[in-house]
mmCIF file as gemmi writes it, N, C-alpha and C atoms, coordinates in Angstrom:
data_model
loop_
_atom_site.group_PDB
_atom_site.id
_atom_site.type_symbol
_atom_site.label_atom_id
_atom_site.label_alt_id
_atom_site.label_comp_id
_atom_site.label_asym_id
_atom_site.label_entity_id
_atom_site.label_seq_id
_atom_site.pdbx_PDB_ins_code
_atom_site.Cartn_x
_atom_site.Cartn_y
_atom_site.Cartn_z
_atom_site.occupancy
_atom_site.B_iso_or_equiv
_atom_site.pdbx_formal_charge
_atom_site.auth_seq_id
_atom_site.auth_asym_id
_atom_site.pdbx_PDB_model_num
ATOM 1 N N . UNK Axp A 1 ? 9.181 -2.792 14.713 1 0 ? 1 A 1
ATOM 2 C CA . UNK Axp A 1 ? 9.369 -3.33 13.372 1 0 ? 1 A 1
ATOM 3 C C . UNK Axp A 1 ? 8.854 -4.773 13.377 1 0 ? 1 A 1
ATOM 4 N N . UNK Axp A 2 ? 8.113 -5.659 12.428 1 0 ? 2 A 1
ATOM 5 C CA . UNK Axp A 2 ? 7.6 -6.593 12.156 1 0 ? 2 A 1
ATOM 6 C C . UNK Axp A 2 ? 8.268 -7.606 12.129 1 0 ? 2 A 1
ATOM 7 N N . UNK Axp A 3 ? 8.348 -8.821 12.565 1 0 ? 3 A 1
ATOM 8 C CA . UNK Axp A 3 ? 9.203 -10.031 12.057 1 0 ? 3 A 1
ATOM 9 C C . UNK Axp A 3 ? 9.174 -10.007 10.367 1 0 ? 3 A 1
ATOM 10 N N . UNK Axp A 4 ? 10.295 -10.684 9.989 1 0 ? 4 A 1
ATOM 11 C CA . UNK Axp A 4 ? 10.009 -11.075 8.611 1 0 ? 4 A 1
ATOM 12 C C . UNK Axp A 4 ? 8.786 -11.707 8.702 1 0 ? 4 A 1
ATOM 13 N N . UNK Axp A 5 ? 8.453 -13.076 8.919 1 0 ? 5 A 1
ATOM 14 C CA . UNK Axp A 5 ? 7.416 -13.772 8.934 1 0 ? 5 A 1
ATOM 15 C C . UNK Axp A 5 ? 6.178 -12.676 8.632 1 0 ? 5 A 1
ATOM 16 N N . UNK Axp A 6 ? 5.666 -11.872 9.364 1 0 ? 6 A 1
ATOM 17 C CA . UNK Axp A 6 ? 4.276 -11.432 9.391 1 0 ? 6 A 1
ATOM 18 C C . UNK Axp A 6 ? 4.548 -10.247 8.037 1 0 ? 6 A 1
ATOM 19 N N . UNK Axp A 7 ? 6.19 -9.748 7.886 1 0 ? 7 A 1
ATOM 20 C CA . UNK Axp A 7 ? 6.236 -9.044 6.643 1 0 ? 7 A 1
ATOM 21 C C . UNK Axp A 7 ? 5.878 -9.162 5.393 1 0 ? 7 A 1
ATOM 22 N N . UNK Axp A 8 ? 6.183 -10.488 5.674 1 0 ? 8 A 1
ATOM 23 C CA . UNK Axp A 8 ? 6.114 -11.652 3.973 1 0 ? 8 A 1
ATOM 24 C C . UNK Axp A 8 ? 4.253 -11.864 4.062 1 0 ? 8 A 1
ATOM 25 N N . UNK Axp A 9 ? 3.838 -11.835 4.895 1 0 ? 9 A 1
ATOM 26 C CA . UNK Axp A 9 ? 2.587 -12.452 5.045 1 0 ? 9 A 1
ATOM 27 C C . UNK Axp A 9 ? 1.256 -11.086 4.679 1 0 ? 9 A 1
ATOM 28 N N . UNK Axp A 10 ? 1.87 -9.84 5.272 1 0 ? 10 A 1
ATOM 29 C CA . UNK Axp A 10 ? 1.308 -8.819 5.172 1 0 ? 10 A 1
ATOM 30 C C . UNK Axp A 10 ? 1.516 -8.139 3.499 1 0 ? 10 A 1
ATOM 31 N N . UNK Axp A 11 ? 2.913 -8.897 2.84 1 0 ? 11 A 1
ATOM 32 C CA . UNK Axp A 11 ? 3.241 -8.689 1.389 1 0 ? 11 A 1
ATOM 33 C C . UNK Axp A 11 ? 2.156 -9.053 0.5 1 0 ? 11 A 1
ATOM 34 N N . UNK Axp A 12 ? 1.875 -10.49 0.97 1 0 ? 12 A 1
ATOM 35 C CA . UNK Axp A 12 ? 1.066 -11.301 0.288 1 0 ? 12 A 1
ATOM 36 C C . UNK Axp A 12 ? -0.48 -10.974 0.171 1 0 ? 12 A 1
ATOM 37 N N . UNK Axp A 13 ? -0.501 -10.731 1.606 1 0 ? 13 A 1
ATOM 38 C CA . UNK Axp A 13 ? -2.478 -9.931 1.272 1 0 ? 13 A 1
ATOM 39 C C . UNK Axp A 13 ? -2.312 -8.926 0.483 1 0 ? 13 A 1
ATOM 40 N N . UNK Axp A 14 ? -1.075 -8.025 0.308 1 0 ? 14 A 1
ATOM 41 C CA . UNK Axp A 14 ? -1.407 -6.757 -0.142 1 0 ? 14 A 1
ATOM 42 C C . UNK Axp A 14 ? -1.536 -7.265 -1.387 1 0 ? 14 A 1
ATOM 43 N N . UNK Axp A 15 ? -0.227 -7.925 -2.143 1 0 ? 15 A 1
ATOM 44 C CA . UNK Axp A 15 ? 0.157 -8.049 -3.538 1 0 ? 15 A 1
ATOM 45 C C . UNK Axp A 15 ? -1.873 -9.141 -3.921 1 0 ? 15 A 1
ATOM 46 N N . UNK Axp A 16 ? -2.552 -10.183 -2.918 1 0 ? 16 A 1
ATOM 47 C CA . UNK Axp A 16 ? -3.39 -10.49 -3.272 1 0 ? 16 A 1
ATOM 48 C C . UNK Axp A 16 ? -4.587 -9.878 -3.469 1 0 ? 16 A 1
ATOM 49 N N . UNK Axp A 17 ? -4.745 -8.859 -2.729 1 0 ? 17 A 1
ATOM 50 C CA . UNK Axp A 17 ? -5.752 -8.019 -2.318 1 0 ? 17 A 1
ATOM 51 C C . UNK Axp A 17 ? -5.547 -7.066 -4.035 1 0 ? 17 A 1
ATOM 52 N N . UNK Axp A 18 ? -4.432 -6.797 -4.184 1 0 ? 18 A 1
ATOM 53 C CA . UNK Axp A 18 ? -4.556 -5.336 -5.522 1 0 ? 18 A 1
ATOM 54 C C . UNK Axp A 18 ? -4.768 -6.384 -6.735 1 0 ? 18 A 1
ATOM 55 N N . UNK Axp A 19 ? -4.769 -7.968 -6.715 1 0 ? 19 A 1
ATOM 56 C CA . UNK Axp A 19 ? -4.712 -8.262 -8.011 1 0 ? 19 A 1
ATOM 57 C C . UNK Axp A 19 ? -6.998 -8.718 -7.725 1 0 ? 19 A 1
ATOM 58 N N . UNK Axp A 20 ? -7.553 -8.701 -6.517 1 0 ? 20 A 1
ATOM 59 C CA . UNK Axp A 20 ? -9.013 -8.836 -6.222 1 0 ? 20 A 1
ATOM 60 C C . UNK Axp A 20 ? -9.465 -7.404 -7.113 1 0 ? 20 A 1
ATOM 61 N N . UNK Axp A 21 ? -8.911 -6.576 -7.109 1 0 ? 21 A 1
ATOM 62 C CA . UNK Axp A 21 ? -9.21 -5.46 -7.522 1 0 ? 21 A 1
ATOM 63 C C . UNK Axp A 21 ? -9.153 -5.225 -8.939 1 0 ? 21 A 1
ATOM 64 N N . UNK Axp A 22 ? -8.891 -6.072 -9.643 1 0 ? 22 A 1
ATOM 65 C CA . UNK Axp A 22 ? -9.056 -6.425 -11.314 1 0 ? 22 A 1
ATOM 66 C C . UNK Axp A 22 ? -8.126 -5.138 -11.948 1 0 ? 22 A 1
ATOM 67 N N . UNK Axp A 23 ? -7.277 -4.732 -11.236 1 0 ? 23 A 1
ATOM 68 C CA . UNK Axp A 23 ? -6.327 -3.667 -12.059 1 0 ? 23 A 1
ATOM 69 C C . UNK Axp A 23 ? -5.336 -4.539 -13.266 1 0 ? 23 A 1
ATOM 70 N N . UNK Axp A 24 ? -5.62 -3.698 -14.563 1 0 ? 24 A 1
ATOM 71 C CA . UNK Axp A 24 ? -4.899 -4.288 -15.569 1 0 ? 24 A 1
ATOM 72 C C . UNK Axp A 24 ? -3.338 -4.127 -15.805 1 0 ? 24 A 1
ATOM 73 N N . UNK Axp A 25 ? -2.675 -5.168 -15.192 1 0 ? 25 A 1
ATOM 74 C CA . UNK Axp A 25 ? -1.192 -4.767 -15.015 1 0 ? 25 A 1
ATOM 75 C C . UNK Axp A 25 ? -0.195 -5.47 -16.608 1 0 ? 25 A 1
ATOM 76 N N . UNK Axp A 26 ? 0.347 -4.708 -16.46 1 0 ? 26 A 1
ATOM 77 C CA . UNK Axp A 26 ? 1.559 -5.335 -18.136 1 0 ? 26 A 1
ATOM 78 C C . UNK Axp A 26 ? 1.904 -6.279 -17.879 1 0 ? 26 A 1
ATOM 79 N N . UNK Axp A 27 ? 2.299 -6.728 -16.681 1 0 ? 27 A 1
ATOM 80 C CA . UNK Axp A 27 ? 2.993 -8.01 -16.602 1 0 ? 27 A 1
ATOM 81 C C . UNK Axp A 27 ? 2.697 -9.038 -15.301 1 0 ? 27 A 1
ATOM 82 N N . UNK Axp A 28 ? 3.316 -9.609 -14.394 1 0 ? 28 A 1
ATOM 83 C CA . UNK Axp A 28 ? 3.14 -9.868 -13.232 1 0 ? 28 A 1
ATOM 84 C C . UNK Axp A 28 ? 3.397 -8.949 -12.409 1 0 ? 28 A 1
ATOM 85 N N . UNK Axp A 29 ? 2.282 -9.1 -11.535 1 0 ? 29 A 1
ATOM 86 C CA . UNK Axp A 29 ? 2.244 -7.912 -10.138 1 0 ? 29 A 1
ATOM 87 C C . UNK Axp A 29 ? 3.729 -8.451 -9.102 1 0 ? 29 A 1
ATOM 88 N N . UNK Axp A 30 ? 4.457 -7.685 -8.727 1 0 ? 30 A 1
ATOM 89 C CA . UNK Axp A 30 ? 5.772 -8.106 -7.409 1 0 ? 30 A 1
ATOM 90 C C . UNK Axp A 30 ? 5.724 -6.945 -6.943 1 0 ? 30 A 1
ATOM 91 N N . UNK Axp A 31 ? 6.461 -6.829 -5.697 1 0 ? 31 A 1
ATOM 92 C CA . UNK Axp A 31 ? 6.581 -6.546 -5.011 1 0 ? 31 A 1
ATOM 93 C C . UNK Axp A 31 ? 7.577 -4.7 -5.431 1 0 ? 31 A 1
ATOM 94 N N . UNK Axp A 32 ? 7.341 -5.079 -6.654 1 0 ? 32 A 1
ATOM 95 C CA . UNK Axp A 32 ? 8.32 -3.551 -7.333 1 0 ? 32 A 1
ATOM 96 C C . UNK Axp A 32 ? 7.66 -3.018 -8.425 1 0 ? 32 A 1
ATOM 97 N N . UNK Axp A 33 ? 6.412 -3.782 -8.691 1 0 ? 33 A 1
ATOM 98 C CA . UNK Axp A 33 ? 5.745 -3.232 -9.451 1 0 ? 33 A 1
ATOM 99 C C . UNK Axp A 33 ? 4.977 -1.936 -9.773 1 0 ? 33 A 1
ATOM 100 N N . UNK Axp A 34 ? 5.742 -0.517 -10.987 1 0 ? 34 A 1
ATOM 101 C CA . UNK Axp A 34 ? 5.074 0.508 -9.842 1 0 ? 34 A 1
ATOM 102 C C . UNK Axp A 34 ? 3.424 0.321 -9.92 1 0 ? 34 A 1
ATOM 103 N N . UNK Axp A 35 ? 2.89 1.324 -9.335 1 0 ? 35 A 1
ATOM 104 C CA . UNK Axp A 35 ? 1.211 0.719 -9.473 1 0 ? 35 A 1
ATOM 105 C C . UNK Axp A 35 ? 0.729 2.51 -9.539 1 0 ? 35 A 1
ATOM 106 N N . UNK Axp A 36 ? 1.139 3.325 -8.78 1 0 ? 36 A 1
ATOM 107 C CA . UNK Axp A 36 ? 0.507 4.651 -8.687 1 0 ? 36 A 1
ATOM 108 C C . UNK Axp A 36 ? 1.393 5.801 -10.008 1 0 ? 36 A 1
ATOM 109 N N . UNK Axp A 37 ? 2.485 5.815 -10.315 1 0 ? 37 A 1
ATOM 110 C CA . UNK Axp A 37 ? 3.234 5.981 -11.064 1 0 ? 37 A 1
ATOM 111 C C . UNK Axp A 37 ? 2.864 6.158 -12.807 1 0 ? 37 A 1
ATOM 112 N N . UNK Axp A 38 ? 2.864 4.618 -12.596 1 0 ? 38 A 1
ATOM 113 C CA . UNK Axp A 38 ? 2.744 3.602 -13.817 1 0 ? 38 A 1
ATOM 114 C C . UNK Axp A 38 ? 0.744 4.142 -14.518 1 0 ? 38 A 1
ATOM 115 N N . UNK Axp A 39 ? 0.288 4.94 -13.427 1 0 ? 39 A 1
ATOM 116 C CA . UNK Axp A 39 ? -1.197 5.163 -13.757 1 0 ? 39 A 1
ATOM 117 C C . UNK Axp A 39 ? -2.005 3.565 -13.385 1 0 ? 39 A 1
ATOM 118 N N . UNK Axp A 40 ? -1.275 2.643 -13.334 1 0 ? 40 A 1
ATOM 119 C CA . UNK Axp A 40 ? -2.252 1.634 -13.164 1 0 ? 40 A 1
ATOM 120 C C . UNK Axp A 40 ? -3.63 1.372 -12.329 1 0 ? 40 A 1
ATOM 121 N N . UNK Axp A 41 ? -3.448 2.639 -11.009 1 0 ? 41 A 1
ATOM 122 C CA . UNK Axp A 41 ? -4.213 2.921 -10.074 1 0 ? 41 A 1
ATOM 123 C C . UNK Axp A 41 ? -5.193 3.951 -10.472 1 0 ? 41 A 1
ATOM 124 N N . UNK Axp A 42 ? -6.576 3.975 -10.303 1 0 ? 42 A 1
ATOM 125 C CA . UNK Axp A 42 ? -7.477 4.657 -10.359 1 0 ? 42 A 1
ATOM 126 C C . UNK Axp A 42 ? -7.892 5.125 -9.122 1 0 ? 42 A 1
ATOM 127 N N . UNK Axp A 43 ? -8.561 6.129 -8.84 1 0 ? 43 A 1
ATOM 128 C CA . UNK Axp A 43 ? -8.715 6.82 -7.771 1 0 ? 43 A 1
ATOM 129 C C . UNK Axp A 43 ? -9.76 5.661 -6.767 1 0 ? 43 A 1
ATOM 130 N N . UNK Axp A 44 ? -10.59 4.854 -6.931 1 0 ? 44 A 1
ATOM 131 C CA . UNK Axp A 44 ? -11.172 4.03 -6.579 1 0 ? 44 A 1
ATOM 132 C C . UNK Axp A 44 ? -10.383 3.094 -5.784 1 0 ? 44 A 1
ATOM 133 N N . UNK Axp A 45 ? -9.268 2.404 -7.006 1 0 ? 45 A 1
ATOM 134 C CA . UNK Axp A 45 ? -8.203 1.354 -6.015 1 0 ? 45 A 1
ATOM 135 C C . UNK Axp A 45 ? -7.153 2.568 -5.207 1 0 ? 45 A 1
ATOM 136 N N . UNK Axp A 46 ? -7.112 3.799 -5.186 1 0 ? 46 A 1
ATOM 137 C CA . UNK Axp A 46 ? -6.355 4.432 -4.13 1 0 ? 46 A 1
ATOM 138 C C . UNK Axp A 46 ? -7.143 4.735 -2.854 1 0 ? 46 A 1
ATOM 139 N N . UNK Axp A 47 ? -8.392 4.559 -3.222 1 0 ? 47 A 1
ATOM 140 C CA . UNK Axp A 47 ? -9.272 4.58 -1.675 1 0 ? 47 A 1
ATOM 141 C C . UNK Axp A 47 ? -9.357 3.342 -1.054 1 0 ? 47 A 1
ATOM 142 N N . UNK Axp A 48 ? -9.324 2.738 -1.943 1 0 ? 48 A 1
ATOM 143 C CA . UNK Axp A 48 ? -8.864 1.081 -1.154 1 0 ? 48 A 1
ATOM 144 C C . UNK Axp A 48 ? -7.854 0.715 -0.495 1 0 ? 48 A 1
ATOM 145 N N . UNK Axp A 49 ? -6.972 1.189 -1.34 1 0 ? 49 A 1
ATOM 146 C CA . UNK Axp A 49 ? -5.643 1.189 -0.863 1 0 ? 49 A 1
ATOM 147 C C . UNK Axp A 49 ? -5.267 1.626 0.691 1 0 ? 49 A 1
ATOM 148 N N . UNK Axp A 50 ? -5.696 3.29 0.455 1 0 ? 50 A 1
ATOM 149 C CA . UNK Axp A 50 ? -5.564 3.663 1.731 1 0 ? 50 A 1
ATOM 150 C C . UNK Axp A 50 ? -7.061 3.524 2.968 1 0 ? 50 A 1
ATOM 151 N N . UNK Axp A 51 ? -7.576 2.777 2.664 1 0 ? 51 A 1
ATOM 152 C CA . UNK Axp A 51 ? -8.616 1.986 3.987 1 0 ? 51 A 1
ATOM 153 C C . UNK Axp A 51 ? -7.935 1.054 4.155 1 0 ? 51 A 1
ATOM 154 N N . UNK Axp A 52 ? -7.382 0.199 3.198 1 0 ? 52 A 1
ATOM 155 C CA . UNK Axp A 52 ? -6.323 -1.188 3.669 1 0 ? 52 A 1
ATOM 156 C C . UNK Axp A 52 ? -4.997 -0.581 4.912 1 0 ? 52 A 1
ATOM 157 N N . UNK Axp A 53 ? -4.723 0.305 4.595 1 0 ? 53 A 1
ATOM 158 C CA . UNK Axp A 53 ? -3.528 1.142 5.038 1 0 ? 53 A 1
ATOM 159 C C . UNK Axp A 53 ? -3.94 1.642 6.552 1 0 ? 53 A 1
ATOM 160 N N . UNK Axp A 54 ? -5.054 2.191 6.256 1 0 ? 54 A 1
ATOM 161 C CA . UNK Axp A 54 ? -5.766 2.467 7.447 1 0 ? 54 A 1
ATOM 162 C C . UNK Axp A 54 ? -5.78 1.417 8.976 1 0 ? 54 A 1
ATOM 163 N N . UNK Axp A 55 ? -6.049 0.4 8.386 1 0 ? 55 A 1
ATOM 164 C CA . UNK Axp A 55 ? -6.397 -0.809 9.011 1 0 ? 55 A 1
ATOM 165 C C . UNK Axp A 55 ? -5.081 -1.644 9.555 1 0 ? 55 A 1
ATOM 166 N N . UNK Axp A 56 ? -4.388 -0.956 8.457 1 0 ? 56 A 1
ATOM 167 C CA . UNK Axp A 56 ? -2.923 -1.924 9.178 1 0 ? 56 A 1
ATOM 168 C C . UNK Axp A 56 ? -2.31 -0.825 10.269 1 0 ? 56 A 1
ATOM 169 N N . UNK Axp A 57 ? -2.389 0.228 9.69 1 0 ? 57 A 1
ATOM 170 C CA . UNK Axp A 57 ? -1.276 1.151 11.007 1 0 ? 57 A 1
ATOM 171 C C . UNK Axp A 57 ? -2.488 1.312 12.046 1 0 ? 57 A 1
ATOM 172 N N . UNK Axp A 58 ? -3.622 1.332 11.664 1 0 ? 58 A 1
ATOM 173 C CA . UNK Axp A 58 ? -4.657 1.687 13.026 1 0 ? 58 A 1
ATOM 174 C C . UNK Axp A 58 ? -4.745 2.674 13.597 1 0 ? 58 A 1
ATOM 175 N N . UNK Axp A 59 ? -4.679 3.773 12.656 1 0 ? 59 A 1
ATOM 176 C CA . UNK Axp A 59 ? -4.928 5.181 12.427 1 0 ? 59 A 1
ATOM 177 C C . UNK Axp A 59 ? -5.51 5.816 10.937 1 0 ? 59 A 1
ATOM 178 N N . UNK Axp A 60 ? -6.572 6.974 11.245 1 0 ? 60 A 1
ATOM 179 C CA . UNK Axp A 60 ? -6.856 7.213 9.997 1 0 ? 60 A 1
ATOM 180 C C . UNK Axp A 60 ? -5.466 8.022 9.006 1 0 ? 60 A 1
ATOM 181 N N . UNK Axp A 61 ? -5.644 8.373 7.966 1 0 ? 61 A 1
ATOM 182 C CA . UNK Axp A 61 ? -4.43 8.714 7.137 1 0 ? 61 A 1
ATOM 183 C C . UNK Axp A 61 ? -4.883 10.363 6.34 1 0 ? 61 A 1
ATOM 184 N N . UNK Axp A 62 ? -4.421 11.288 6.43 1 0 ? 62 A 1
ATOM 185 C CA . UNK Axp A 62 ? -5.002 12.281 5.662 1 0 ? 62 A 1
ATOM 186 C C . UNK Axp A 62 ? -3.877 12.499 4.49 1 0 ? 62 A 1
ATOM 187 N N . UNK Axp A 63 ? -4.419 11.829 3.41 1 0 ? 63 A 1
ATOM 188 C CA . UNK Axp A 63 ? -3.874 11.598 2.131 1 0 ? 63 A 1
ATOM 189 C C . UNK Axp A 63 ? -3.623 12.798 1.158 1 0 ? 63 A 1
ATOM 190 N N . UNK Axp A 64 ? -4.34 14.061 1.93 1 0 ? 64 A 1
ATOM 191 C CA . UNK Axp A 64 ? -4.266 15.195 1.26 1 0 ? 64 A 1
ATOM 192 C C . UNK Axp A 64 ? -2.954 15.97 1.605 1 0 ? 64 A 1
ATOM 193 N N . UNK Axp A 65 ? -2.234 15.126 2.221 1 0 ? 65 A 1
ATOM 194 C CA . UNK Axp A 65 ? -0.741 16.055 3.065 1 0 ? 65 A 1
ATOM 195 C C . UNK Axp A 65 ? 0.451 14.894 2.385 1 0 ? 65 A 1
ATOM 196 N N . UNK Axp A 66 ? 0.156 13.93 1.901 1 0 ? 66 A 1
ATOM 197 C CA . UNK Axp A 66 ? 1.139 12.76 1.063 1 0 ? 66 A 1
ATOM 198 C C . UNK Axp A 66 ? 1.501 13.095 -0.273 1 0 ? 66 A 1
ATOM 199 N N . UNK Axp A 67 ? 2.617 12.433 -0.222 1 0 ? 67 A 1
ATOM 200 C CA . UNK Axp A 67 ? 2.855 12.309 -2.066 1 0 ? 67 A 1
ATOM 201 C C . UNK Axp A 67 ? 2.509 10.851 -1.732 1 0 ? 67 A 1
ATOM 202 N N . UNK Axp A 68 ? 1.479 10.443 -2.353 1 0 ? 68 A 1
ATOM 203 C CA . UNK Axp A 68 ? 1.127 9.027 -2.579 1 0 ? 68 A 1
ATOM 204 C C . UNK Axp A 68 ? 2.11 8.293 -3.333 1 0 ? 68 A 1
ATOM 205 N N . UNK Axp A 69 ? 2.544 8.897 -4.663 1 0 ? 69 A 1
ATOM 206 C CA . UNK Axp A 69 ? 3.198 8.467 -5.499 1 0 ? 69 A 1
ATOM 207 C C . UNK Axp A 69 ? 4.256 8.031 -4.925 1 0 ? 69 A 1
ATOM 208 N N . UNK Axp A 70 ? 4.976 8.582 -4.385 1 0 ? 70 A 1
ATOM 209 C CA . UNK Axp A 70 ? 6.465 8.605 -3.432 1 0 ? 70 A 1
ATOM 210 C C . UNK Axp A 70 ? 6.223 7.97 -2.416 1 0 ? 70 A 1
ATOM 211 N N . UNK Axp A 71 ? 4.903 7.698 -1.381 1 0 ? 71 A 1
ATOM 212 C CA . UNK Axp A 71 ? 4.838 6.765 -0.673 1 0 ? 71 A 1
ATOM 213 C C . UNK Axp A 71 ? 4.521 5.522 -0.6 1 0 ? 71 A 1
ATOM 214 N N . UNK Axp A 72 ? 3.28 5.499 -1.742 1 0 ? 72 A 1
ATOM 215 C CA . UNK Axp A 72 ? 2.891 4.238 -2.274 1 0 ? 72 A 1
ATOM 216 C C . UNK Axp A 72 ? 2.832 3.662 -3.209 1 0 ? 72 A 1
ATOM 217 N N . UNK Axp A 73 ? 4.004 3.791 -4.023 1 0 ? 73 A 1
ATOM 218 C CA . UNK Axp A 73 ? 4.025 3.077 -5.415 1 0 ? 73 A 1
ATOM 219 C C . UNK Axp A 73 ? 4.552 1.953 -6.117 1 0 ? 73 A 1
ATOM 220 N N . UNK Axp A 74 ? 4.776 1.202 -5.045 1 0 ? 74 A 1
ATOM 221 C CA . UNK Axp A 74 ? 5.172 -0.202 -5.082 1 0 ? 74 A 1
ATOM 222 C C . UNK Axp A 74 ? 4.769 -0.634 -3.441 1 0 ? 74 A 1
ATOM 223 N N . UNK Axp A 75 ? 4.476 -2.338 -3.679 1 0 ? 75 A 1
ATOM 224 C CA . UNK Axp A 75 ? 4.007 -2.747 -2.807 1 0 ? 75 A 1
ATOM 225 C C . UNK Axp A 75 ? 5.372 -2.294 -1.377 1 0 ? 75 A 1
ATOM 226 N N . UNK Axp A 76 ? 6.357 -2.689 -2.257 1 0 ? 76 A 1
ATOM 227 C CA . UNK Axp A 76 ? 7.333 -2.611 -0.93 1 0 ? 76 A 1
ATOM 228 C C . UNK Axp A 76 ? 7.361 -0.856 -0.146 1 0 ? 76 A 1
ATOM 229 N N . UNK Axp A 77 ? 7.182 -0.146 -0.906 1 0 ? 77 A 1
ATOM 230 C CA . UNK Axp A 77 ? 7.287 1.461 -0.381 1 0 ? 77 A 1
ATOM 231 C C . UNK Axp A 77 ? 5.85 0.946 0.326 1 0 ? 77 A 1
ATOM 232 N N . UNK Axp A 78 ? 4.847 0.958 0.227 1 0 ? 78 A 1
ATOM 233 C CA . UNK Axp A 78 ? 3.835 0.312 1.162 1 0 ? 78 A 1
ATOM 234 C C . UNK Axp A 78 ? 3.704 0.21 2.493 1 0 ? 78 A 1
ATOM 235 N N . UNK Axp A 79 ? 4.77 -1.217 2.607 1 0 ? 79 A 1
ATOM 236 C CA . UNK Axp A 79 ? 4.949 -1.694 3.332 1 0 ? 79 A 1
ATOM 237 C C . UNK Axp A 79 ? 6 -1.009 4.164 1 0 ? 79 A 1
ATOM 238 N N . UNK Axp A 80 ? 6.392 -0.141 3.783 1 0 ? 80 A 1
ATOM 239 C CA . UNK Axp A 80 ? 7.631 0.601 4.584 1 0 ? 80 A 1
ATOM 240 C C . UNK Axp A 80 ? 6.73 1.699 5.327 1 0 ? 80 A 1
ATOM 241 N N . UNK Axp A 81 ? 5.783 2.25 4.016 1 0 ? 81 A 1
ATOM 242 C CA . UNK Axp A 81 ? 5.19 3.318 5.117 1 0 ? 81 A 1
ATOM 243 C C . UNK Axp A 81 ? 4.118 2.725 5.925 1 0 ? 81 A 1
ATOM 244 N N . UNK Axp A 82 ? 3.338 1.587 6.199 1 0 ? 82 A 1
ATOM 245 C CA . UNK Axp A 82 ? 3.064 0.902 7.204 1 0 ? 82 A 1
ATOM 246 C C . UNK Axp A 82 ? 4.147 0.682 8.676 1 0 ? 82 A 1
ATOM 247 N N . UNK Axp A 83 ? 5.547 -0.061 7.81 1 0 ? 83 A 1
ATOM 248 C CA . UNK Axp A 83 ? 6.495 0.115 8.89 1 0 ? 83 A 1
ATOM 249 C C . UNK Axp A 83 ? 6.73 1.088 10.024 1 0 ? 83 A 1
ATOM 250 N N . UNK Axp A 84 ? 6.674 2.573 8.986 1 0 ? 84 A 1
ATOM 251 C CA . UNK Axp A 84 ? 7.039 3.767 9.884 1 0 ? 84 A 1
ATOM 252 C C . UNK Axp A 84 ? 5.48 4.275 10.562 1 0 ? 84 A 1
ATOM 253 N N . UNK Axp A 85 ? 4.481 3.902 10.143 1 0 ? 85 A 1
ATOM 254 C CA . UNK Axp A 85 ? 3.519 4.511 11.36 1 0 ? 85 A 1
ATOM 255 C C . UNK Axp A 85 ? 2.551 3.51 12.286 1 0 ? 85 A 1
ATOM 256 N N . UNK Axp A 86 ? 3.042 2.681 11.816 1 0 ? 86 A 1
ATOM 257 C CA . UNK Axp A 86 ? 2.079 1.78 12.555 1 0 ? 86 A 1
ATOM 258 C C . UNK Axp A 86 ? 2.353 2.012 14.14 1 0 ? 86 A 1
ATOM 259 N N . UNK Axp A 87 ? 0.962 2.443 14.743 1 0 ? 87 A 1
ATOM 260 C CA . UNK Axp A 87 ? 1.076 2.779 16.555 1 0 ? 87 A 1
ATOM 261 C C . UNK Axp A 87 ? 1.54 3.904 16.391 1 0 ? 87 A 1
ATOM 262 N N . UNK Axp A 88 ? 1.534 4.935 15.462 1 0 ? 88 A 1
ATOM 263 C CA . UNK Axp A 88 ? 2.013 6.459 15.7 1 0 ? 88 A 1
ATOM 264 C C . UNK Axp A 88 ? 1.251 7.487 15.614 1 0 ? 88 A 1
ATOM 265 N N . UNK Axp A 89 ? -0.094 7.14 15.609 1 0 ? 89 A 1
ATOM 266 C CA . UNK Axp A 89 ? -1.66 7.654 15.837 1 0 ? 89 A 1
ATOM 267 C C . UNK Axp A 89 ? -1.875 8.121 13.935 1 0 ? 89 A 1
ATOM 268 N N . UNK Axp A 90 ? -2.427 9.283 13.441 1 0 ? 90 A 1
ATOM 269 C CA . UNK Axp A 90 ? -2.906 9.592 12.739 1 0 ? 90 A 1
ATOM 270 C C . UNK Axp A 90 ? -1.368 9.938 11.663 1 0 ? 90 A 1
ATOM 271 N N . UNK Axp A 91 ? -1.145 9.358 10.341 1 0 ? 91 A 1
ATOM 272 C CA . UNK Axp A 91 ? -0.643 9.419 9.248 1 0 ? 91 A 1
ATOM 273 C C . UNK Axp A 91 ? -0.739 10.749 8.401 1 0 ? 91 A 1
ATOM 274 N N . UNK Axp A 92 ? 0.438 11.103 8.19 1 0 ? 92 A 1
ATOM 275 C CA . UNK Axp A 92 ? 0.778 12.639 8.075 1 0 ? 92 A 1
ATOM 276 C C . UNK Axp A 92 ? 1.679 12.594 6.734 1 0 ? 92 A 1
């Protein structure tokens, strides 16, 4: 599990990284904002998404076996499912 420190830090690229991506959000982007749910995500920022994802657990991800929605629909669910595979080879 991550220190806080690198949690908060890994929050911040994410939450900076989805607002680089010019998605039109209702309000301010946080950390509870839904994003996949809410439709705000287009299939484009979900391939981004999960190459970003990719890169943090350091395994590829086969997205066709996920509920994305349920795994990634706020930054913090995100970051949780980073939590649980990071170093656990290929994302299931």
């Amino acid at each position: 599990m991550p220190n806080q420190e690198s949690r908060v830090s890994l929050r911040d690229d994410l939450l900076a990284l989805i607002e680089s991506w010019d998605v039109q959000l209702p309000g301010e982007l946080n950390a509870n904002t839904p994003l996949i749910g809410s439709g705000l995500f287009d299939s484009l920022a979900l391939v981004n998404l999960s190459l970003w994802i990719e890169r943090q657990i350091g395994a590829p991800i086969d997205v066709t076996v996920l509920d994305v929605e349920k795994e990634w629909d706020t930054v913090d669910d995100i970051l949780r499912f980073i939590d649980r595979h990071r170093g656990h080879g290929p994302a299931r």
